[in-house]
C-alpha positions in Angstrom: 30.8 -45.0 23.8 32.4 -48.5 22.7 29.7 -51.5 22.0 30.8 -55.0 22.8 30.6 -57.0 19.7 31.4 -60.3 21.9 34.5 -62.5 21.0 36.0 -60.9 17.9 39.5 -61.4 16.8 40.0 -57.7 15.8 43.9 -57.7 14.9 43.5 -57.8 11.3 45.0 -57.1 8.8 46.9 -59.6 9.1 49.9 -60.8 6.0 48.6 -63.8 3.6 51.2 -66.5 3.1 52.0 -70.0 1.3 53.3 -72.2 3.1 55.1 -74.9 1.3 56.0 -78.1 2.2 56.4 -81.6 1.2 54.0 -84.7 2.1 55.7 -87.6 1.3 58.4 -86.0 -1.0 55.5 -84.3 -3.0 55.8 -80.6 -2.9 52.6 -78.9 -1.2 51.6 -75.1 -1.2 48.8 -73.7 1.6 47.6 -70.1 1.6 47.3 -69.2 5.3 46.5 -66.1 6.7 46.9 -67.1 10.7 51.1 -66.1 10.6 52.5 -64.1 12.9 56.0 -63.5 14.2 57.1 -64.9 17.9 60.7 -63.7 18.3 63.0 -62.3 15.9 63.9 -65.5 14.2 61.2 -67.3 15.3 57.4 -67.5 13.0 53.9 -69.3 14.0 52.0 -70.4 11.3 48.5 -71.8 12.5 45.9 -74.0 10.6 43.2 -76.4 10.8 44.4 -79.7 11.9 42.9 -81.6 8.7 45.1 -79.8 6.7 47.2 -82.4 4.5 50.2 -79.5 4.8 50.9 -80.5 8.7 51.7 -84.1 7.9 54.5 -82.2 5.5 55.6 -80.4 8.7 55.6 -82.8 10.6 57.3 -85.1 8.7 60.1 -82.9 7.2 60.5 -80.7 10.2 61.1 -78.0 7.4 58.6 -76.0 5.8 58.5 -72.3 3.9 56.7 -68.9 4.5 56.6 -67.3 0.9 55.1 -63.9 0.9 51.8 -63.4 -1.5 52.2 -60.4 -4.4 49.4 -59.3 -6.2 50.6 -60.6 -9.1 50.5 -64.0 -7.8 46.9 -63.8 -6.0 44.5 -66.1 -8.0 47.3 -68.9 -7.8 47.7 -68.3 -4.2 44.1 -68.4 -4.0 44.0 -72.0 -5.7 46.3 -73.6 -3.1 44.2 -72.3 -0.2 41.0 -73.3 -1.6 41.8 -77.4 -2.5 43.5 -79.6 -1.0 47.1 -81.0 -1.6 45.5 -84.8 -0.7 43.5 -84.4 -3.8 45.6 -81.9 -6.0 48.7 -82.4 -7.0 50.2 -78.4 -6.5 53.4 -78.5 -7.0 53.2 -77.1 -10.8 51.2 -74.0 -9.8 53.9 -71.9 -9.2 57.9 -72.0 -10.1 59.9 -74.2 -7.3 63.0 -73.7 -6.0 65.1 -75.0 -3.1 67.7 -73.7 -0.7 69.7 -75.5 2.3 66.5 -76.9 3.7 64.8 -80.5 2.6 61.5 -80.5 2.8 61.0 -76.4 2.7 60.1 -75.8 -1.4 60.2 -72.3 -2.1 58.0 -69.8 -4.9 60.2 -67.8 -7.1 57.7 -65.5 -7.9 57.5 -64.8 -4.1 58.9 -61.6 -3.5 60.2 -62.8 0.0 60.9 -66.6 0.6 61.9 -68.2 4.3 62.9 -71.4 4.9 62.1 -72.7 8.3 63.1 -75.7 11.0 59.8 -76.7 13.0 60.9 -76.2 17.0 57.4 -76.8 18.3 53.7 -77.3 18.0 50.5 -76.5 19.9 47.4 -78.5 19.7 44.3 -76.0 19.9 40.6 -76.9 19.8 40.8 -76.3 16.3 43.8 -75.9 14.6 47.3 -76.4 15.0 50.0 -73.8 15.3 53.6 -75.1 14.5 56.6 -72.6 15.4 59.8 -72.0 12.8 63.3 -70.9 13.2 63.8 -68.9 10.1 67.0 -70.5 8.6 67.4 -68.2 5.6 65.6 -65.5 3.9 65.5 -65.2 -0.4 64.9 -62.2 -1.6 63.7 -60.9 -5.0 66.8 -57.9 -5.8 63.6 -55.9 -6.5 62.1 -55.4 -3.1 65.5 -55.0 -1.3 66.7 -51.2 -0.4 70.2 -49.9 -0.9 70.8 -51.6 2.3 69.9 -54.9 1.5 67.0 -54.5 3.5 63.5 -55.5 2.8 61.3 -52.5 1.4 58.0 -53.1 2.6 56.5 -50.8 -0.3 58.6 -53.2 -3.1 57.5 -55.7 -2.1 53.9 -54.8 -1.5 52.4 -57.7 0.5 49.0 -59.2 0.6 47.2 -58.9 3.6 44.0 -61.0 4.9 41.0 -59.0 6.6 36.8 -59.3 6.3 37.6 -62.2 3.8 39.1 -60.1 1.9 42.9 -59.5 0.1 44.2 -55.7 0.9 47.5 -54.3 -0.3 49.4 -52.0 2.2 48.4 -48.3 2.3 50.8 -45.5 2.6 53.4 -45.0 5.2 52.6 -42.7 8.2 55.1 -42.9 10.3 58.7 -43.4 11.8 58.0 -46.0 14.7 60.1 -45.4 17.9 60.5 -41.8 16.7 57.4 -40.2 16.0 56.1 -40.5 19.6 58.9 -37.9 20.3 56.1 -35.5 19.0 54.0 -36.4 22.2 53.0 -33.7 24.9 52.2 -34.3 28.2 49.9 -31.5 29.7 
């Protein structure tokens, strides 16, 4: 039997992100963990509305989603826990740009986005602003033969429980291993 634990967000893990930004031409990191993907060139990243990284979006119209290694963690963890009004955080990690002002980039990031802000939505308590993805950088490390992402390469952190996690192992083919499926 399944017990009602009352309203629980229970789709974690979830990925752990920066996002970066500029707030009045000073460059601006935020770990977030509240990122998900909308359409396929088309991200949501969500946080508190007194966050000093919206007025960068906001103002820019531009902003970056720069995936978290392990290697990277404690500084990630830095530019979630103060705040960007206060801290100057644009020495923490090694900036580089791309097509888009406003959208500063991590070149230790294993995968880098830049993204124009289409849209926001006011909730009770945060803010969720939507991003085309403009262009995607790429660490030659974590890419397959293909030029692909390899999610294994490039080993991601994900948020649950308050809590970092690294991927496990990979189980599956999706839209091929429910081939194995018999209906009695």
């Amino acid at each position: 039997m399944k017990k009602n634990i009352g309203v629980v967000n229970g789709l974690y893990p979830i990925p752990d992100v920066i996002v970066g930004t500029e707030v009045d031409g000073k460059v601006n990191f935020v770990n977030i963990a509240y990122v998900g993907i909308v359409d396929r060139d088309i991200i949501s990243v969500s946080f508190a509305k007194e966050r000093y990284s919206g007025r960068g979006l906001i103002q820019n119209k531009t902003f970056s989603i720069n995936m978290i290694s392990e290697d990277m963690l404690v500084e990630a963890d830095y530019v979630g826990i103060v705040s960007g009004e206060k801290v100057d955080k644009s020495s923490v990690f090694s900036v580089f740009k791309g097509q888009l002002e406003g959208a500063p980039m991590i070149k230790e990031s294993p995968v880098s986005m830049e993204c124009e802000l289409i849209d926001t939505k006011e909730m009770e308590t945060h803010v969720t602003y939507f991003g085309r993805i403009k262009n995607t950088y790429c660490n030659e490390s974590v890419l397959d033969e293909n030029d692909k992402i390899d999610i294994e390469k490039a080993s991601p952190i994900l948020y649950a429980s308050k809590k970092y996690w690294i991927p496990g192992k990979d189980i599956g083919k999706c839209w091929s291993i429910g081939k194995q499926y018999k209906n009695n």
